[in-house]
gemmi code that builds the backbone of each chain (N, CA, C; Angstrom):
import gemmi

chains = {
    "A": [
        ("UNK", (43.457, -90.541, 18.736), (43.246, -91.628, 17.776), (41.828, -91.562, 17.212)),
        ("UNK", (41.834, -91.675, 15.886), (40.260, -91.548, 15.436), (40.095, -93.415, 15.565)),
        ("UNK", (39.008, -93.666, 15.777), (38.273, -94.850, 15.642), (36.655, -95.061, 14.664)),
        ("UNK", (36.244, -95.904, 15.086), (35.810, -96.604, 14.344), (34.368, -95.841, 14.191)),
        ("UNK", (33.691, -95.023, 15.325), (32.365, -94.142, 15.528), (32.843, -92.629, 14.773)),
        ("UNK", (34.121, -92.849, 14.561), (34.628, -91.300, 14.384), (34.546, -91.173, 12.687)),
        ("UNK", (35.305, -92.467, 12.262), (34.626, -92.703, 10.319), (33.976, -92.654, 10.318)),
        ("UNK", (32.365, -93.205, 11.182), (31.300, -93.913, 10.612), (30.557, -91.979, 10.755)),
        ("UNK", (30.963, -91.532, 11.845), (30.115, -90.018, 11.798), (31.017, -89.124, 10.434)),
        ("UNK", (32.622, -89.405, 10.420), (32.300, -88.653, 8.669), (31.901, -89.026, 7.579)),
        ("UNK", (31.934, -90.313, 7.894), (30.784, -90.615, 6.404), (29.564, -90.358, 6.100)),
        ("UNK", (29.042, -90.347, 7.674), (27.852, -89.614, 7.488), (27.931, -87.714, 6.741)),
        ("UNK", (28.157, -87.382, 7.441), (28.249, -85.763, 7.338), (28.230, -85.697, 5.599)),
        ("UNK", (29.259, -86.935, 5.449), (29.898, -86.368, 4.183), (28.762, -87.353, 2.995)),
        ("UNK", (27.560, -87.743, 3.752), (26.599, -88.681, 2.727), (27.384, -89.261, 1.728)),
        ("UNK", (28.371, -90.393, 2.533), (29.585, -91.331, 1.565), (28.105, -92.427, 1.409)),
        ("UNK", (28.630, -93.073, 0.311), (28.144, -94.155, -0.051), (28.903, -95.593, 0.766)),
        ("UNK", (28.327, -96.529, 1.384), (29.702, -97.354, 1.786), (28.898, -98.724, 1.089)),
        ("UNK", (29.961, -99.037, 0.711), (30.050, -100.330, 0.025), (30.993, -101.602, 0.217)),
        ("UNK", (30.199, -102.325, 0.556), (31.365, -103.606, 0.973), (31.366, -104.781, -0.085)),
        ("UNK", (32.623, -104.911, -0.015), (33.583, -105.407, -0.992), (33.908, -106.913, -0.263)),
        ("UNK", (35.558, -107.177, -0.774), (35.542, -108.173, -0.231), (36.687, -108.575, 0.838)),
        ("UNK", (37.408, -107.291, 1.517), (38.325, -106.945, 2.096), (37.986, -106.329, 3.265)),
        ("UNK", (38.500, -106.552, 4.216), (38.025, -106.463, 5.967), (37.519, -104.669, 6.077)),
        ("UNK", (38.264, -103.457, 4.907), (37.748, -102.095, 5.405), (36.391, -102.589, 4.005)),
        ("UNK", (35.046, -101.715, 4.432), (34.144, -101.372, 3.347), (34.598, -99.953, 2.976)),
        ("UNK", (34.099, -99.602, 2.115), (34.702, -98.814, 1.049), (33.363, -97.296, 1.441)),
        ("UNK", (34.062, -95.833, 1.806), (33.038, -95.112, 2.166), (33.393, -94.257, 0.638)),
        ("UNK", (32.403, -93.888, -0.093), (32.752, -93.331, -1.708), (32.023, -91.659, -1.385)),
        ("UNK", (32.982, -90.866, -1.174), (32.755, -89.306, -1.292), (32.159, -88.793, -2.796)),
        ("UNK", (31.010, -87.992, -2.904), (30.569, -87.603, -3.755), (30.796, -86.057, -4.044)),
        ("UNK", (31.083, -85.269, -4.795), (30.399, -83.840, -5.153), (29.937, -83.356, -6.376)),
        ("UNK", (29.489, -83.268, -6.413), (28.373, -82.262, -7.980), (28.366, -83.349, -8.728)),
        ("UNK", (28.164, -84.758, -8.472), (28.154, -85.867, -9.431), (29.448, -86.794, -9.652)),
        ("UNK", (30.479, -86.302, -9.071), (31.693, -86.786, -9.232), (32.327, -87.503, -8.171)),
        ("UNK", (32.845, -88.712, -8.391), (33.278, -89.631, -7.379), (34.720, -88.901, -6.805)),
        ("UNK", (34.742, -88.345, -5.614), (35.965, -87.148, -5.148), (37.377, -87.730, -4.474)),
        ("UNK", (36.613, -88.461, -3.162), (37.677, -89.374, -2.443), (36.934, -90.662, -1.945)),
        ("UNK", (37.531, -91.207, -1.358), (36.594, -92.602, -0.580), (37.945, -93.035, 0.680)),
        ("UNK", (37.681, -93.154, 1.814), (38.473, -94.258, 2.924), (37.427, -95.192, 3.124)),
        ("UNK", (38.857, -96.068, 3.681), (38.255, -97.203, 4.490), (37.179, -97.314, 5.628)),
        ("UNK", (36.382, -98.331, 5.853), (35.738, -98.445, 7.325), (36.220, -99.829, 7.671)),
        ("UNK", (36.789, -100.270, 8.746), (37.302, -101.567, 9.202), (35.529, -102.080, 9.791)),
        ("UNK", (35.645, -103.018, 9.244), (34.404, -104.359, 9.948), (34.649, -104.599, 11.423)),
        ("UNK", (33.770, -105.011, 11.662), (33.925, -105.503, 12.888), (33.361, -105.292, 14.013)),
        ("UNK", (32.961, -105.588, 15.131), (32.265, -105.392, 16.270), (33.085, -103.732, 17.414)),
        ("UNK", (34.314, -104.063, 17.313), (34.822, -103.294, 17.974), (34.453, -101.485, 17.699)),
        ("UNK", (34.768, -100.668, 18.612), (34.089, -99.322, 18.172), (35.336, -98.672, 18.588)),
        ("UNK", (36.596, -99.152, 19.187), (37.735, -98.254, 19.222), (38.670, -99.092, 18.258)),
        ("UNK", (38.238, -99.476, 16.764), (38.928, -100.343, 16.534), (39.660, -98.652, 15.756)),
        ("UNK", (41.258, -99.031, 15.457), (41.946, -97.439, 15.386), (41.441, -97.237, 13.845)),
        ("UNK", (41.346, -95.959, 13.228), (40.769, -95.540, 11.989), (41.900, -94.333, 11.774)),
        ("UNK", (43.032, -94.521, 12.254), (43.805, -93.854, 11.812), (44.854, -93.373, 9.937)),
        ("UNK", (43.938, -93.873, 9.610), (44.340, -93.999, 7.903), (43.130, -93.026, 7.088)),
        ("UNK", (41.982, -92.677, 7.667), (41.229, -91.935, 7.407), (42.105, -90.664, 6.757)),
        ("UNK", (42.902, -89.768, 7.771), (43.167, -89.076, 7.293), (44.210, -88.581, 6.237)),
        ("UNK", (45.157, -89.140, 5.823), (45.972, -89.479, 4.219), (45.022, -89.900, 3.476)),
        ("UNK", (43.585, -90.745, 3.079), (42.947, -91.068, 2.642), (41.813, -89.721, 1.482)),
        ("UNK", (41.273, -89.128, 2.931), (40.886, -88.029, 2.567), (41.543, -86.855, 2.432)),
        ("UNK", (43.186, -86.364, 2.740), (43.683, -85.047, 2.150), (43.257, -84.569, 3.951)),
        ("UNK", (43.100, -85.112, 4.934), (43.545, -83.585, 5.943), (44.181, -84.308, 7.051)),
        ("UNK", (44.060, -83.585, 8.260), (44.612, -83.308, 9.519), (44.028, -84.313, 10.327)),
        ("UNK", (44.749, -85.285, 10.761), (44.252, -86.097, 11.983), (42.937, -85.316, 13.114)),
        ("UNK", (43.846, -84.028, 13.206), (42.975, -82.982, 13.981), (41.475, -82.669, 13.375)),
        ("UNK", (41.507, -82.603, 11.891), (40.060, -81.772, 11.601), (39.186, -82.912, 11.102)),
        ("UNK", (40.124, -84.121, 11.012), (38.967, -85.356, 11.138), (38.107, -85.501, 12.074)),
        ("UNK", (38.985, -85.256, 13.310), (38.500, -85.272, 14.614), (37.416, -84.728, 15.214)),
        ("UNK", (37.811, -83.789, 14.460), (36.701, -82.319, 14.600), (35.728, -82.186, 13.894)),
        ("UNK", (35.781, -82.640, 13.034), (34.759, -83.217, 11.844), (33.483, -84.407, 12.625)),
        ("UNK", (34.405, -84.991, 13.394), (33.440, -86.183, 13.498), (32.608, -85.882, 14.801)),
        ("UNK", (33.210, -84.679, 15.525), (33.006, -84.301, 16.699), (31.656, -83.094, 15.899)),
        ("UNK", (31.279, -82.602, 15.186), (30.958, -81.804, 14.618), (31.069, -80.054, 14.665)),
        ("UNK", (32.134, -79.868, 14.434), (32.632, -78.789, 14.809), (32.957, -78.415, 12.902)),
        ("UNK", (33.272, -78.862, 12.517), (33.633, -78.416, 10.456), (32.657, -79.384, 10.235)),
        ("UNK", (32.499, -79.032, 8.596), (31.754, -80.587, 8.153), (32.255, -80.335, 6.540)),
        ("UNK", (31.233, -81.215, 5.653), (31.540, -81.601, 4.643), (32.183, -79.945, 3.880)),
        ("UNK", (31.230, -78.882, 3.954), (31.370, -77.732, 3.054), (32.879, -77.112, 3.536)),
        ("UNK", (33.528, -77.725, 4.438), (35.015, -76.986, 4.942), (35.949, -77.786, 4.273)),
        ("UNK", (35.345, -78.902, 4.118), (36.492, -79.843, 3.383), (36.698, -79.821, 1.889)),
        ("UNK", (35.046, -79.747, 1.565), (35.244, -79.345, -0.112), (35.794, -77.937, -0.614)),
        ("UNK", (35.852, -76.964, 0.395), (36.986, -75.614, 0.072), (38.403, -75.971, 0.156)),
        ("UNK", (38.504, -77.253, 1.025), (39.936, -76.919, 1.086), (40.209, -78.066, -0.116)),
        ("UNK", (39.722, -79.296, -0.512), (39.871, -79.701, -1.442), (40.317, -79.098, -3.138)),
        ("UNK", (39.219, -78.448, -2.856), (39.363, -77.824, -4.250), (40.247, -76.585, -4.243)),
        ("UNK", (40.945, -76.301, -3.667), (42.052, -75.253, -3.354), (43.205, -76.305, -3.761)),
        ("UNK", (43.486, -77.723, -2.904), (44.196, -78.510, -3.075), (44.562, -78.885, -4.129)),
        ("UNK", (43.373, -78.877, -5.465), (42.788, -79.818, -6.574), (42.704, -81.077, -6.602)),
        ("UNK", (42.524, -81.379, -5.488), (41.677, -82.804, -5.658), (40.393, -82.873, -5.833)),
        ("UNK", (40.051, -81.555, -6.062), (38.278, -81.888, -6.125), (38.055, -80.193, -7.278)),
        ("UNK", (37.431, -80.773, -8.626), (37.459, -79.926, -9.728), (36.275, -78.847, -8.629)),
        ("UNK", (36.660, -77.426, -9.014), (35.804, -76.089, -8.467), (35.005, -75.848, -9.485)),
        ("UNK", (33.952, -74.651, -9.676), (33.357, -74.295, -10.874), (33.490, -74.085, -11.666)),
        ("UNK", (34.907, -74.120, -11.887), (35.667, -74.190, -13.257), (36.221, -74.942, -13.636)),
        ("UNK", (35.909, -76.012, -12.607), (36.508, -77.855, -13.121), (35.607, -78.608, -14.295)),
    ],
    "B": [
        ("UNK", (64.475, -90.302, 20.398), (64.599, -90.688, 18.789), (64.356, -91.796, 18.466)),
        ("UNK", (63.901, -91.765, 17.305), (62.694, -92.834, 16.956), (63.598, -93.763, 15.944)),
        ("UNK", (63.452, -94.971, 16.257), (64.534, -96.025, 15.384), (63.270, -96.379, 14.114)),
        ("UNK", (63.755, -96.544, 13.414), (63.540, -96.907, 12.395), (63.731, -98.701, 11.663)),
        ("UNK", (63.197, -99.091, 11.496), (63.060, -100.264, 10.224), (62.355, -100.581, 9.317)),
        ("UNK", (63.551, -101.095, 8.355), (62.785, -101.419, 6.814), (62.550, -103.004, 6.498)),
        ("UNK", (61.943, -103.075, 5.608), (61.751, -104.553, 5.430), (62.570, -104.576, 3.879)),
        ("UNK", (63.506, -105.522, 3.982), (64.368, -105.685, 2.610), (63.014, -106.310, 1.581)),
        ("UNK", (63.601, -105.703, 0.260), (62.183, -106.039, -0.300), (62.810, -107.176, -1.075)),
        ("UNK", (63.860, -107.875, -1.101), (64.039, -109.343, -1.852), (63.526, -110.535, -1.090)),
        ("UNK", (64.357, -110.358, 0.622), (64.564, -111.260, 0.921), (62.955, -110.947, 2.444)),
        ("UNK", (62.104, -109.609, 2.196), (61.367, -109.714, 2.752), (61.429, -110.230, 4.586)),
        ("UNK", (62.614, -109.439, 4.408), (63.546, -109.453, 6.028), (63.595, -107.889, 7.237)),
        ("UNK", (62.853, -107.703, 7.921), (63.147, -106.721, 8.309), (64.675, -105.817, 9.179)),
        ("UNK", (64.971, -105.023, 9.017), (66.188, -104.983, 9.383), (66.235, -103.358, 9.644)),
        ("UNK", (67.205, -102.847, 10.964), (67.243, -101.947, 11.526), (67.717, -100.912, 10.559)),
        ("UNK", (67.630, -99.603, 10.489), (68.079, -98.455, 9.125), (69.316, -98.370, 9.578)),
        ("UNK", (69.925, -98.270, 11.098), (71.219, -97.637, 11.665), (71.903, -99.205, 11.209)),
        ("UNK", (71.893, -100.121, 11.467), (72.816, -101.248, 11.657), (72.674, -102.174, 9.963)),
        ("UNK", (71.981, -102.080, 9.880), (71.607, -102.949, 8.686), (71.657, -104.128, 8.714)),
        ("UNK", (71.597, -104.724, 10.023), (71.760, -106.270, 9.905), (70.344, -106.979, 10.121)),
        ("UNK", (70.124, -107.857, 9.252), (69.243, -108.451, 9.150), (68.324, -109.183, 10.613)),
        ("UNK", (66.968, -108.791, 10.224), (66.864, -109.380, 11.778), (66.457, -111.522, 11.686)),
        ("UNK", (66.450, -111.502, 13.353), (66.509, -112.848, 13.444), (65.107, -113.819, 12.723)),
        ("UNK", (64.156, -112.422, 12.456), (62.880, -113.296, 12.303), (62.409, -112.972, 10.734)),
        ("UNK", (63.049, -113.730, 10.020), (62.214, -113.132, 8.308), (60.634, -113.123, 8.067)),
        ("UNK", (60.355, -112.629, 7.448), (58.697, -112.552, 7.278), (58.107, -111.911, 5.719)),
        ("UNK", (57.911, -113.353, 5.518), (57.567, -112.822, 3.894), (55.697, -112.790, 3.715)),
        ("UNK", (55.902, -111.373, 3.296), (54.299, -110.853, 3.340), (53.492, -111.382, 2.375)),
        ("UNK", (53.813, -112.591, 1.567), (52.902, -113.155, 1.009), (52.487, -114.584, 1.156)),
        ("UNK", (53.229, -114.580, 2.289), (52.891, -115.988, 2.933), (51.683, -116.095, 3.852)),
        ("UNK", (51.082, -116.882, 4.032), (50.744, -117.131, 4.935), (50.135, -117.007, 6.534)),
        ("UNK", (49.922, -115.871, 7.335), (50.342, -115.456, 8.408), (50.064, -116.282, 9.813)),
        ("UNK", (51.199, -117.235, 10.751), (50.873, -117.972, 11.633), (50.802, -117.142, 12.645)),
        ("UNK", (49.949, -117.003, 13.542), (50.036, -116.558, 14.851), (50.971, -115.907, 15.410)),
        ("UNK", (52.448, -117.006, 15.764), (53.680, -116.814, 16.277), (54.352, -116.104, 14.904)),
        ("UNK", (53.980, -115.546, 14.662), (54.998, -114.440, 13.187), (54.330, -112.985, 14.208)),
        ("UNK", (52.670, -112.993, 14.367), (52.106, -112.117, 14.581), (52.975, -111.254, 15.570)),
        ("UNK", (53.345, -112.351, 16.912), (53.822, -112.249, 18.117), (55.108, -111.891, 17.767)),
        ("UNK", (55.859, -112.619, 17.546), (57.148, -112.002, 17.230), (57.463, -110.661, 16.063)),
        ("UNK", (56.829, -110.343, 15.239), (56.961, -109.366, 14.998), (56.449, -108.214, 15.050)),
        ("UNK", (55.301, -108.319, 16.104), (54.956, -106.660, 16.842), (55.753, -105.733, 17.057)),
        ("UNK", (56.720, -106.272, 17.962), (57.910, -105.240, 18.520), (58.669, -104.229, 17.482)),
        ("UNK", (58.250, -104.939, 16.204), (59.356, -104.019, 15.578), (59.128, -102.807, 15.431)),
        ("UNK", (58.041, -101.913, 15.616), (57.609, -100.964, 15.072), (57.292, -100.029, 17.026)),
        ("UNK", (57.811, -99.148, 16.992), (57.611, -98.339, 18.354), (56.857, -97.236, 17.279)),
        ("UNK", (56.524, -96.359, 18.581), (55.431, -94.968, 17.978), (56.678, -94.048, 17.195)),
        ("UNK", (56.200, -93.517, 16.105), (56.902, -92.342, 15.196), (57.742, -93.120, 14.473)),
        ("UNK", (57.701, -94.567, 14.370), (59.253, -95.263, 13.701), (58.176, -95.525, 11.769)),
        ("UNK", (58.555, -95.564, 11.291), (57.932, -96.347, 10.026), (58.731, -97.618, 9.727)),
        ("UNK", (58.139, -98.744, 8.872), (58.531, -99.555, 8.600), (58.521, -100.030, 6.901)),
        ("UNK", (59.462, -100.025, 6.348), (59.038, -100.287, 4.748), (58.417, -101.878, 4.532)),
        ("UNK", (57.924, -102.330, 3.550), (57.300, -103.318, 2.836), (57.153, -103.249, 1.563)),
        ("UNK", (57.126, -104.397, 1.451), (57.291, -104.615, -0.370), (55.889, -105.633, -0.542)),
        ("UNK", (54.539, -105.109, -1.668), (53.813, -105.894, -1.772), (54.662, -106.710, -3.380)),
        ("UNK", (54.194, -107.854, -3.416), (54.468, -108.431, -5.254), (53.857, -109.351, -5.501)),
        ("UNK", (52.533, -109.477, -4.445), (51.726, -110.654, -4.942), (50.294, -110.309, -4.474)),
        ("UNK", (49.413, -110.064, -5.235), (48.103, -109.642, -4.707), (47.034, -111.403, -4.987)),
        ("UNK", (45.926, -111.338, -4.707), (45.499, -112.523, -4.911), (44.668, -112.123, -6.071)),
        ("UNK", (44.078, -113.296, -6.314), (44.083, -113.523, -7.959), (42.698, -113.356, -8.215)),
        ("UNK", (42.473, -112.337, -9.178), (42.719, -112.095, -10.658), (43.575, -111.181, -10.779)),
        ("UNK", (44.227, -110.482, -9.568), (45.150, -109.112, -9.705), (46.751, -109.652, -9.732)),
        ("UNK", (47.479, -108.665, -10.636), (48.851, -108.860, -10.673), (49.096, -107.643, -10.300)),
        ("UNK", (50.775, -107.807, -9.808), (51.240, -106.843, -9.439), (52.260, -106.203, -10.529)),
        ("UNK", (52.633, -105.811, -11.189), (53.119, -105.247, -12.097), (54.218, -104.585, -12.056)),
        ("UNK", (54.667, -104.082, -11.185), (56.150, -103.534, -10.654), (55.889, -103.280, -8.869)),
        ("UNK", (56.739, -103.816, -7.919), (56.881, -104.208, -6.282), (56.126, -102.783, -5.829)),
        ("UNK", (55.386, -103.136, -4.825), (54.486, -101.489, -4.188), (54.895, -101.536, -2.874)),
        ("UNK", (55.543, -100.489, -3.422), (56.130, -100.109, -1.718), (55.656, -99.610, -0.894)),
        ("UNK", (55.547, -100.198, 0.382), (54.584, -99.669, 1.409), (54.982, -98.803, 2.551)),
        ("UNK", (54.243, -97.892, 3.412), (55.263, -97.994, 4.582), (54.012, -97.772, 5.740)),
        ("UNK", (54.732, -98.618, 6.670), (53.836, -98.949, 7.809), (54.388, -97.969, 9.169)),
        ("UNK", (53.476, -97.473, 9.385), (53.391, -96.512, 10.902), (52.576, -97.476, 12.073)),
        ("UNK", (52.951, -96.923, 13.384), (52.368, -97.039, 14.653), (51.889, -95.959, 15.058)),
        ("UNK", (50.157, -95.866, 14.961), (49.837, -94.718, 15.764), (48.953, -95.366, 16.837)),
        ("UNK", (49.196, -94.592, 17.973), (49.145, -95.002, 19.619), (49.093, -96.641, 19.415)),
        ("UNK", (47.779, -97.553, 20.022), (47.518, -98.706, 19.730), (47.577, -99.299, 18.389)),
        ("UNK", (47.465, -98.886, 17.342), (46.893, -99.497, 16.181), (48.308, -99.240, 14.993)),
        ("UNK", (48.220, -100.078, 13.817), (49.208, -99.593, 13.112), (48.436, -99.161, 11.569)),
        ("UNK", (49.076, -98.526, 11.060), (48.639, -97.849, 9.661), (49.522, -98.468, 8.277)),
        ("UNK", (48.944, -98.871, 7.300), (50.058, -99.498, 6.179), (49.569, -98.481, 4.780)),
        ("UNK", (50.324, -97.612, 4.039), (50.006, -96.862, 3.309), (50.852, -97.024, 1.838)),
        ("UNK", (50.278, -97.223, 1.111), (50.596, -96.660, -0.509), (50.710, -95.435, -0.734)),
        ("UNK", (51.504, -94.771, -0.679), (51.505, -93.017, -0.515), (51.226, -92.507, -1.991)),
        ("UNK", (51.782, -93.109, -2.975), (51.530, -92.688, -4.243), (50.539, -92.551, -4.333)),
        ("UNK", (49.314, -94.061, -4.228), (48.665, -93.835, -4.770), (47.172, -93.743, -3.522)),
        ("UNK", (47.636, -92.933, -2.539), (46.901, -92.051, -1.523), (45.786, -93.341, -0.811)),
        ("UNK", (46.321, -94.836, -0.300), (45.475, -95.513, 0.147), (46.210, -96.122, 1.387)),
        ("UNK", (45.479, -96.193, 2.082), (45.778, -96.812, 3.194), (45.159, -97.738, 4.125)),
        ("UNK", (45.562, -98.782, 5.145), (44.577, -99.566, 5.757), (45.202, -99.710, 7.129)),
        ("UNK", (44.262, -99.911, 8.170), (44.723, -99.617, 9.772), (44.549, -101.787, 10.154)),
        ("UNK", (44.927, -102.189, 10.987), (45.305, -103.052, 11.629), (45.845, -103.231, 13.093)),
        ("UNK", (45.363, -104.053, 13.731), (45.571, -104.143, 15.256), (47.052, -104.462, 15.324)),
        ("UNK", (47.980, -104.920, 14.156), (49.696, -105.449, 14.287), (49.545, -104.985, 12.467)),
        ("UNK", (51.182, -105.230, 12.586), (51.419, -104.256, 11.418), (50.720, -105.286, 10.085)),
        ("UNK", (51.610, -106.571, 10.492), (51.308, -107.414, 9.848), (49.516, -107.432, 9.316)),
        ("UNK", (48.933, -107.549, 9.733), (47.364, -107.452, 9.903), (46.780, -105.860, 8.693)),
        ("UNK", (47.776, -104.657, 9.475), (47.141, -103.425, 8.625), (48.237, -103.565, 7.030)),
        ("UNK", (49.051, -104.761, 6.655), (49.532, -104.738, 5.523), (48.670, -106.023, 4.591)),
        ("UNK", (48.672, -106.852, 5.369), (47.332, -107.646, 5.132), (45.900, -107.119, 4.743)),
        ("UNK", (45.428, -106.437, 5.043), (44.537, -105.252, 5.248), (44.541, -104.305, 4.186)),
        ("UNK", (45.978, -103.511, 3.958), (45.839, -102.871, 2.396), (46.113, -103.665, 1.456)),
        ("UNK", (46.147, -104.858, 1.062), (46.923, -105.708, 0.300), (44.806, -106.263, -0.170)),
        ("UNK", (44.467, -106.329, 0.362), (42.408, -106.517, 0.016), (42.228, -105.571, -0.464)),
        ("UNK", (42.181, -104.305, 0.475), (41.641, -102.985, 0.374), (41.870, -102.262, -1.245)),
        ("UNK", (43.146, -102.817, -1.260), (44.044, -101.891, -2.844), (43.133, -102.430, -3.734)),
        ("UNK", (42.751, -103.741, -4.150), (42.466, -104.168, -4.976), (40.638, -103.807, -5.048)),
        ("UNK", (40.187, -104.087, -3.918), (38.770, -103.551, -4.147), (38.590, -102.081, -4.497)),
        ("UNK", (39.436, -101.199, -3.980), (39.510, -99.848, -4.760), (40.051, -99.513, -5.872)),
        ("UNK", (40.927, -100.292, -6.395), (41.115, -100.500, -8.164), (39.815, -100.666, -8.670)),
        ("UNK", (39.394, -101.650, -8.277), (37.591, -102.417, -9.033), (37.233, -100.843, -8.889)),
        ("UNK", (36.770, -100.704, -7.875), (36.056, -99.170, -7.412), (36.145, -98.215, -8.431)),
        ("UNK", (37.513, -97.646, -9.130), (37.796, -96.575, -9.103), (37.741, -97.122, -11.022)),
        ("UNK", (38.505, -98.135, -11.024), (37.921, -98.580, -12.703), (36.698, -98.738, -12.882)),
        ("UNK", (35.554, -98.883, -12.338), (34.687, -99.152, -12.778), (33.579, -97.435, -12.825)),
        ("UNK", (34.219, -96.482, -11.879), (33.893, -95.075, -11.837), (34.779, -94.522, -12.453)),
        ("UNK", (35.578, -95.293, -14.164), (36.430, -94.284, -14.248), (36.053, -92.668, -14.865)),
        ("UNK", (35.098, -93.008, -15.642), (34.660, -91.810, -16.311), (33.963, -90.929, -15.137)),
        ("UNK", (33.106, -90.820, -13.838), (32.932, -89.744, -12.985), (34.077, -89.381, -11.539)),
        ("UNK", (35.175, -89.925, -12.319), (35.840, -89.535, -11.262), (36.402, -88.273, -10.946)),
        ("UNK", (36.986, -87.458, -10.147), (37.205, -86.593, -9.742), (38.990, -86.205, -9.736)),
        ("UNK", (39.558, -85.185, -9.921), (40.969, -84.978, -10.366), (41.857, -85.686, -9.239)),
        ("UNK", (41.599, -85.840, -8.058), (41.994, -86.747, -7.138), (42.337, -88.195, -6.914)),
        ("UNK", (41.071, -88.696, -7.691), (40.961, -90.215, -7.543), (41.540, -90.602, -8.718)),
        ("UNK", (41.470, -89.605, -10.136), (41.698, -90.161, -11.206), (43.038, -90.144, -11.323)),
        ("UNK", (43.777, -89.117, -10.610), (45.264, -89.684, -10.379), (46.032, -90.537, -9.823)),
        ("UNK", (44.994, -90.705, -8.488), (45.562, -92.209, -7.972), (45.480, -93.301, -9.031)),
        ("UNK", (43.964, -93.079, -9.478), (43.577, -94.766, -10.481), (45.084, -94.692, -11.265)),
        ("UNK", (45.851, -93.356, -12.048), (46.252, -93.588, -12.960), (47.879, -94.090, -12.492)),
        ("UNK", (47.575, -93.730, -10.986), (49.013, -94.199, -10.053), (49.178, -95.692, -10.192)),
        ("UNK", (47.957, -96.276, -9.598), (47.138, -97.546, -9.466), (47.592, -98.507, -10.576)),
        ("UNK", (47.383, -98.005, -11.592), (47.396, -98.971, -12.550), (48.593, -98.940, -13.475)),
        ("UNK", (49.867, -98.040, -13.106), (51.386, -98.784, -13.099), (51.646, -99.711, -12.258)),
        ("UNK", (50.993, -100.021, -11.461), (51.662, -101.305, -10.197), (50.588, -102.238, -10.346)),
        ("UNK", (49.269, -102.220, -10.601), (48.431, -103.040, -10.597), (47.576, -103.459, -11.575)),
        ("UNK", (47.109, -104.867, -12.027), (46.590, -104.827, -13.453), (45.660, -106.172, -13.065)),
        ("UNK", (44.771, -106.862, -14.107), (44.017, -108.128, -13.261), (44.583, -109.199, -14.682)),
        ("UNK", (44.203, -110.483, -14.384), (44.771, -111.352, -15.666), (43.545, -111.372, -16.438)),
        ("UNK", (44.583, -111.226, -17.616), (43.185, -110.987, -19.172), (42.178, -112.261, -19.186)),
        ("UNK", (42.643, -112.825, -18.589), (40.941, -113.737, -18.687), (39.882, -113.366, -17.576)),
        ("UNK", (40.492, -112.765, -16.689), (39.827, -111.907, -15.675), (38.865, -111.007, -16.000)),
        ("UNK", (39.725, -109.953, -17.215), (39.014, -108.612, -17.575), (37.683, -109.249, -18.580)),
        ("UNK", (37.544, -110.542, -19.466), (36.177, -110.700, -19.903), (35.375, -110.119, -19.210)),
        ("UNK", (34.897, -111.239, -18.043), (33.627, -111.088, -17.342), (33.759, -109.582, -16.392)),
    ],
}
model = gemmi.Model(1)
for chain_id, residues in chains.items():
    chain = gemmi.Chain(chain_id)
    for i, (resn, *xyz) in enumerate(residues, 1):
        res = gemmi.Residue()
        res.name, res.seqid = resn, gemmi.SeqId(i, " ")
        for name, pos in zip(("N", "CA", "C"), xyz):
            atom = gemmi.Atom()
            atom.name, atom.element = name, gemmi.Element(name[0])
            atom.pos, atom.b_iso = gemmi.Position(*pos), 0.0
            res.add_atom(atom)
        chain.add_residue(res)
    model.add_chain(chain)
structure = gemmi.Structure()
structure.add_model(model)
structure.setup_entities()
């Protein structure tokens, strides 16, 4: 189960912007080359196993390489290859 | 094997996929949520089962524009409520709670994603453009 330390370390990696709104997740806003790419949720709250299982449909991967992501094992530059393979995220010819 | 239930999207009734009979406890997702709804309708959802939902009322300045169908998972403790179209989702301690949960969430990421529409990215700009067949705000809204 990803939780709540496990978003907050890919948002880091991934220097999201988070912004809170007015709805219980704040809003983490993925950037690349100037362009707003993806964004998930972060749930509020005190709790640190609160579940963050929506992260990954959010961002395009694997429960697993979130995981691994947050564990730091991949980081941002593994995700923006596979993104832009995907096309969710324009390449140098976007 | 993993049972399955949907939530009828008129009468906002959940009901088993194999039997189809309506269950004993209705629960309309734009009501209200008392406690004892919370309790009684945990059970419905075991691990690997999904559950459908119908949003048709967001709070206001947002309309809903044609019913958004949801579908809610149980993963381990926690449950997941997702818009698949338009790639959003929100987690909750009961289902009720993570549909509650994307039913805020949707709308602050509309604002989000309209207001970044011009740097958005081929990803987001398809959701926005998912987004905004089901979702719209009232024109006295869009002035300010």
């Amino acid at each position: 189960m990803l939780n709540k330390d496990d978003a907050q370390a890919i948002a880091r990696k991934f220097n999201a912007d988070i912004v809170t709104k007015n709805s219980t997740h704040d809003i983490a806003k993925i950037f690349y080359r100037g362009r707003f790419v993806a964004q998930f949720g972060i749930r509020r709250g005190s709790n640190r196993n609160q579940g963050h299982d929506h992260v990954p449909h959010e961002i395009h991967w694997s429960p697993n390489k979130c995981k691994r992501c947050a564990q730091c094992h991949i980081g941002f530059d593994d995700w923006v290859a596979e993104m832009i393979e995907a096309g969710v995220i324009a390449g140098d010819n976007g | 094997m993993a049972t399955e239930y949907y939530m009828d999207a008129i009468t906002q009734t959940p009901y088993h996929a194999n039997s189809f009979e309506a269950s004993a406890y209705p629960y309309n997702a734009n009501a209200p949520i008392a406690a004892s709804a919370v309790a009684i309708a945990a059970p419905y959802i075991s691990s690997g089962s999904t559950l459908l939902s119908v949003i048709q009322t967001l709070d206001t300045p947002f309309l809903v524009k044609q019913p958004i169908q949801v579908e809610i998972q149980r993963v381990d403790d926690a449950y997941v409520a997702s818009f698949e179209n338009a790639n959003l989702s929100a987690s909750g301690d009961n289902w009720i709670d993570a549909l509650t949960n994307l039913k805020g969430y949707l709308t602050d990421i509309f604002d989000e994603l309209i207001e970044s529409r011009d740097i958005l990215g081929p990803g987001l700009r398809h959701d926005l453009e998912v987004l905004e067949q089901f979702v719209g705000k009232h024109p006295d809204a869009q002035q300010g």
